[in-house]
MILUM-13764 format. One line per field, with one value per residue (C-alpha): residue number from 1; x, y, z. Coordinates in steps of 0.2 Angstrom, whole numbers, padded with zeros to 4 digits. Each point is the difference from the previous one (the first is absolute). Layout:
MILUM-13764
seq	c(NUM:...)
px	c(X:...)
py	c(Y:...)
pz	c(Z:...)
This chain:
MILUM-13764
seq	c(1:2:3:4:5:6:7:8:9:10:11:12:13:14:15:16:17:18:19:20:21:22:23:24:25:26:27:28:29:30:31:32:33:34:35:36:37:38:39:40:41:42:43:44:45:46:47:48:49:50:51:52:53:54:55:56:57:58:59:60:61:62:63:64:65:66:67:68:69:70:71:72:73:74:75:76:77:78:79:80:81:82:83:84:85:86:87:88:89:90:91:92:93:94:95:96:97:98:99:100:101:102:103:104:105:106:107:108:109:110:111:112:113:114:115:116:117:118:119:120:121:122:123:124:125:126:127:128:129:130:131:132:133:134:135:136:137:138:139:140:141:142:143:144:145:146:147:148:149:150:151:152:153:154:155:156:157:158:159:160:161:162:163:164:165:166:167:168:169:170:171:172:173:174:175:176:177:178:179:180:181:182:183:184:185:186:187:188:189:190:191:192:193:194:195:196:197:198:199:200:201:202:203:204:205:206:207:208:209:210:211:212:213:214:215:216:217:218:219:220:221:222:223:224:225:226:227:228:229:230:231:232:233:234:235:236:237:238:239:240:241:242:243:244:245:246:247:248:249:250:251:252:253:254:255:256:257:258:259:260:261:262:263:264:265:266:267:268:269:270:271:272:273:274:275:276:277:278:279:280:281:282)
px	c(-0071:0014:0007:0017:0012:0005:0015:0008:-0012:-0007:-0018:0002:0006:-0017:-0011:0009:-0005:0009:0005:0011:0008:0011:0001:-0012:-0014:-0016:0000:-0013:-0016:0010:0015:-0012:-0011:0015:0006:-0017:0002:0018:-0004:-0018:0012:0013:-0014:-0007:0015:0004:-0019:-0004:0011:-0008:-0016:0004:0003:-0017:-0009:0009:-0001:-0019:0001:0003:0013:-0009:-0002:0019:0003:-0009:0001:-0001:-0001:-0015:0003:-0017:-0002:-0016:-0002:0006:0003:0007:0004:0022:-0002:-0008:0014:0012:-0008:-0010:0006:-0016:0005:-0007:-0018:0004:0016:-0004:-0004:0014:0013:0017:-0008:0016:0007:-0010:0016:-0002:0012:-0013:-0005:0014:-0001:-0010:0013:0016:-0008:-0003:0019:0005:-0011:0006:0019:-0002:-0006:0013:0013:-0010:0000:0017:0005:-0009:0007:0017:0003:-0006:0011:0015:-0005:-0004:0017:0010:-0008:0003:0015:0016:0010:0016:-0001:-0018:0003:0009:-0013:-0013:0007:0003:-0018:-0004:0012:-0006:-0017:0011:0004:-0013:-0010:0004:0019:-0002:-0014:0009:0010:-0017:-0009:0016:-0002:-0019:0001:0015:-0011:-0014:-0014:-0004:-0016:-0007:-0006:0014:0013:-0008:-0002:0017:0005:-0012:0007:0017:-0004:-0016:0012:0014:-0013:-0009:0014:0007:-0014:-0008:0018:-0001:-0015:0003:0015:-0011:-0008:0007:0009:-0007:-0018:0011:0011:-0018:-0009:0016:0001:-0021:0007:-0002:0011:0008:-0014:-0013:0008:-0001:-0019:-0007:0009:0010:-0012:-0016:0010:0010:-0019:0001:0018:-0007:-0014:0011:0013:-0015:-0010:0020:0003:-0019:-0001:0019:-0003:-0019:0008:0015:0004:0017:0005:-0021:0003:0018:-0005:-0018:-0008:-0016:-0016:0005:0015:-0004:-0007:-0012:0014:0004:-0016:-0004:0019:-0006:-0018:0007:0014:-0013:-0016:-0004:0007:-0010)
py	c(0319:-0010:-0017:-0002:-0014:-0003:-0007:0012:0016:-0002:0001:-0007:-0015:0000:0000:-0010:-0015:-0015:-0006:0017:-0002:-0014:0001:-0015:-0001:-0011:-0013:0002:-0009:-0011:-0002:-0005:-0013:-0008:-0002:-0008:-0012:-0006:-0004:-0008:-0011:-0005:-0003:-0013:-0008:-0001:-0008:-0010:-0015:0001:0001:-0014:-0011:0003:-0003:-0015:-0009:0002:-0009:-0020:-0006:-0002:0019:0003:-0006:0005:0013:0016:-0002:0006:0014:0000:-0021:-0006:-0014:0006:-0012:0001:-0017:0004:0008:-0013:-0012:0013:0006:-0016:-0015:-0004:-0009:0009:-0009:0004:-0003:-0015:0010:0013:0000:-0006:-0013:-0007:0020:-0005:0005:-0004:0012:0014:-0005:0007:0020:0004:-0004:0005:0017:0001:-0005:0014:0012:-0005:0000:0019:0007:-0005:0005:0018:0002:-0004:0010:0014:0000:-0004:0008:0018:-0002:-0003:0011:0014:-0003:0000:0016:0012:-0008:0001:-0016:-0008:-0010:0005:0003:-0016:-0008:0007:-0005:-0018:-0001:0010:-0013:-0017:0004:-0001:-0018:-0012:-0012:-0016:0004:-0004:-0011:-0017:0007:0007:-0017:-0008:0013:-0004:-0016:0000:0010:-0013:0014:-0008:0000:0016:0015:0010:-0007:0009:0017:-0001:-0001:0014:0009:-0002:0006:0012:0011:0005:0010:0007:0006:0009:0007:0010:0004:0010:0007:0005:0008:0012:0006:0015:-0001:0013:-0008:-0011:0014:0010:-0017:-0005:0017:-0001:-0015:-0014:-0015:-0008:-0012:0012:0011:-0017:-0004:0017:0010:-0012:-0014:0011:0007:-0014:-0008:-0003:-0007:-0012:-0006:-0002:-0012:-0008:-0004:-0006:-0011:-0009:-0005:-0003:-0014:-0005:-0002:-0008:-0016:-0009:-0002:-0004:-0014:-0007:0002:-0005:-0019:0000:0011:0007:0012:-0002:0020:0002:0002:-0015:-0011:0010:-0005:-0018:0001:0005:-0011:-0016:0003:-0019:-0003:-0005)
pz	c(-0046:-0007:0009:0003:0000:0017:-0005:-0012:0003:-0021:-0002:-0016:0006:0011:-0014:-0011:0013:0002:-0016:-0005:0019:-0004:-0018:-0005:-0012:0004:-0012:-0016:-0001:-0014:0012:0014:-0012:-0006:0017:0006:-0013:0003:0016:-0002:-0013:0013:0013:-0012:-0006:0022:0003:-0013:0005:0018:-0007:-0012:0016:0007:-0015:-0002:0016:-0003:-0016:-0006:-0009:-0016:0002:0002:-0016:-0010:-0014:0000:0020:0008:0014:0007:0004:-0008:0012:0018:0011:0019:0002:-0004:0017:0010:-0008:0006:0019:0001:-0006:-0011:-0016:-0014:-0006:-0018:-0002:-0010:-0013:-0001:-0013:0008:0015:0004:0007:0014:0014:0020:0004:-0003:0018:0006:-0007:0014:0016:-0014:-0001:0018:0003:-0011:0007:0017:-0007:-0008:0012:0012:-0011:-0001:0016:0002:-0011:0006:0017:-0001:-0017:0006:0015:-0010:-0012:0010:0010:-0018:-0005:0016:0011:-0003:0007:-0006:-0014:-0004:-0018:-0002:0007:-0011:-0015:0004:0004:-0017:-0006:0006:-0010:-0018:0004:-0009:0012:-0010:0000:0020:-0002:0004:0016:0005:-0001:0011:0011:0002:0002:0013:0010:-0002:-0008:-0015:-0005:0014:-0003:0011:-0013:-0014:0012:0004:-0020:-0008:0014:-0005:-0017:0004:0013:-0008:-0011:0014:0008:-0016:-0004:0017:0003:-0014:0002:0020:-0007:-0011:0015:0008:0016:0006:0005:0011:0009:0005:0005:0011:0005:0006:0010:-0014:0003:-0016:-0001:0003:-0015:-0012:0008:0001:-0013:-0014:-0003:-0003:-0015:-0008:-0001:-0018:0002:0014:-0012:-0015:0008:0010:-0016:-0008:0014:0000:-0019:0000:0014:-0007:-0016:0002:-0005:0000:0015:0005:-0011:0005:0020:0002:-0004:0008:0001:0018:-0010:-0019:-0006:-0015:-0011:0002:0002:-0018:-0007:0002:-0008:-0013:-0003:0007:-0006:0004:0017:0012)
């Protein structure tokens, strides 16, 4: 018996499976190859540098330099990272090509990249929070002045940090938070939410209303709608502007450097600015 199309009655279009439906070809096997290659390309030229790190962080300095580099280290060694996590000056270091690169400021990578972690995660959750609230509130309630509002928020974002930079650090250091962690929430918020806010507001407004009039209707308050009905769809919103807002704040590194002067504040970006510039510093 011939199968019809449930949708426009054809049996043709039942046979003709999927592909003829919506008027696409499958790609050919030269289409699908070709494709397979691009991106086995573009997943090595994304890799290698991270993979290049490793390698290296198991290799000496005579190793590093020399040519054609060695991806593979001939000699590992694991004593970078007890210099590093430990504190253990390297044995061999003696014998390396560039002794005097020996930095004491790589002591302090571990508790900079825990003040990041703890920094970008609070500015994350900040994010999260407040700028789905106000997102939400933008996208589906009409107040006065709300589209004024929103665009002085979209707005505020178009300004460049270090043109405020300055009057930020005043500011900082009128309210006596130089040098804290809280100071530098406070500033990636500043400059993470404005993003959040523009972004889920759009993407709550793509939703359609009328999820919200049958939850109120089944007795949903507005909080219960955003909870129950509009975060579990703007999830891929949510985990875009959360993953922005964390490697925005873990990052950044102007105003970490201009507000922070010891190891209590001072992120990885920072503690890595200064190895580099210092080599020698003890």
């Amino acid at each position: 018996m011939p199968q019809f199309c449930m949708a426009t009655g054809c049996a043709g279009c039942a046979r003709a499976g999927p592909e003829a439906q919506h008027g696409q070809a499958s790609p050919s096997s030269a289409e699908r190859a070709f494709l397979y290659l691009w991106a086995f390309g573009l997943l090595i030229c994304i890799v290698s540098p991270f993979l290049w790190v490793v390698s290296a962080s198991f290799q000496l300095e005579t190793e590093l330099f020399r040519q054609p580099a060695n991806w593979i280290p001939t000699d590992p060694t694991v004593e970078n990272y007890d210099y590093v996590f430990a504190c253990k000056i390297r044995t061999v270091y003696e014998e390396r090509l560039l002794p005097t690169r020996l930095t004491q400021q790589v002591r302090f990578l571990v508790p900079g990249t825990l003040n990041s972690l703890i920094v970008a995660i609070s500015v994350t959750g900040i994010n999260l929070i407040f700028g789905t609230l106000a997102a939400y509130t933008f996208a589906w309630e009409k107040f006065p002045g709300r589209d004024a509002t929103f665009l002085f928020i979209l707005g505020s974002r178009l300004l460049p940090p270090v043109a405020v930079a300055i009057p930020i650090y005043m500011i900082v250091n009128l309210v006596d938070m130089l040098d804290t962690k809280p100071a530098l929430v406070v500033l990636h918020t500043a400059f993470t939410l404005p993003f959040t806010v523009g972004v889920l507001t759009l993407y709550f407004r793509k939703l359609p209303h009328e999820i919200e009039d049958a939850a109120l209707i089944d007795g949903c308050t507005r909080f219960g709608v955003l909870r129950h009905v509009a975060l579990p769809l703007a999830a891929p919103g949510l985990a875009a502007v959360g993953a922005f807002a964390f490697l925005f704040s873990y990052s950044e590194f102007v105003y970490s450097l201009f507000t922070t002067q010891s190891i209590n504040a001072k992120t990885v970006s920072v503690i890595t600015s200064s190895i580099a510039t210092n080599p020698a510093s003890n």
